[in-house]
C-alpha positions, 0 to 999 in steps of 0.5 A: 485490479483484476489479474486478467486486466490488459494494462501494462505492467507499469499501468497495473503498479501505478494502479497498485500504488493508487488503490494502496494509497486510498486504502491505507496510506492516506490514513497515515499520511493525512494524520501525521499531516494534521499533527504537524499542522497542529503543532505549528508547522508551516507549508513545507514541512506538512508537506515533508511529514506527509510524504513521509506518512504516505511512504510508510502507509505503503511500505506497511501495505507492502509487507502485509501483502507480502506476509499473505504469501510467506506467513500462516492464518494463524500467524496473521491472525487472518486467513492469508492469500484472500487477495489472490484467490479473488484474483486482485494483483498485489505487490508480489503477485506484480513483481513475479509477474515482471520475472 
């Protein structure tokens, strides 16, 4: 999602969550899920185990985005602030943005 978008703020951190979601959280979500369902889970506690892969994927991606703001290239091992010179919204760029 573009800086500049004319979504609402509620818009753009569904929006937000929705891309993080398909970019790293349903990787989490989804493997817990199988585990369980190989070890024999039944219906409802797949479910559980994947929300809460769901959740972590999130918070990982929220502390990463965060880290391209609070931490160096080299720490990361990456170069940091990527996300905002292409001008993409990430949680900390929407948060200072409700301020």
């Amino acid at each position: 999602m573009q800086l500049g978008s004319k979504e609402t703020e509620n818009e753009r951190f569904a929006h937000y969550l929705t891309k993080t979601y398909r970019k790293t959280a349903s990787l989490l979500a989804n493997s817990v899920k199988a585990t369980a369902m190989l070890a024999g889970a039944d219906d409802a506690l797949s479910e559980v185990v994947f929300q809460y892969g769901r959740n972590v994927g999130l918070a990982f991606q929220l502390v990463d985005d965060l880290l391209d703001f609070v931490s160096s290239s080299a720490a990361m091992g990456k170069p940091t602030a990527a996300d905002l010179k292409l001008g993409l919204a990430t949680a900390p760029v929407l948060f200072a943005c409700e301020k």
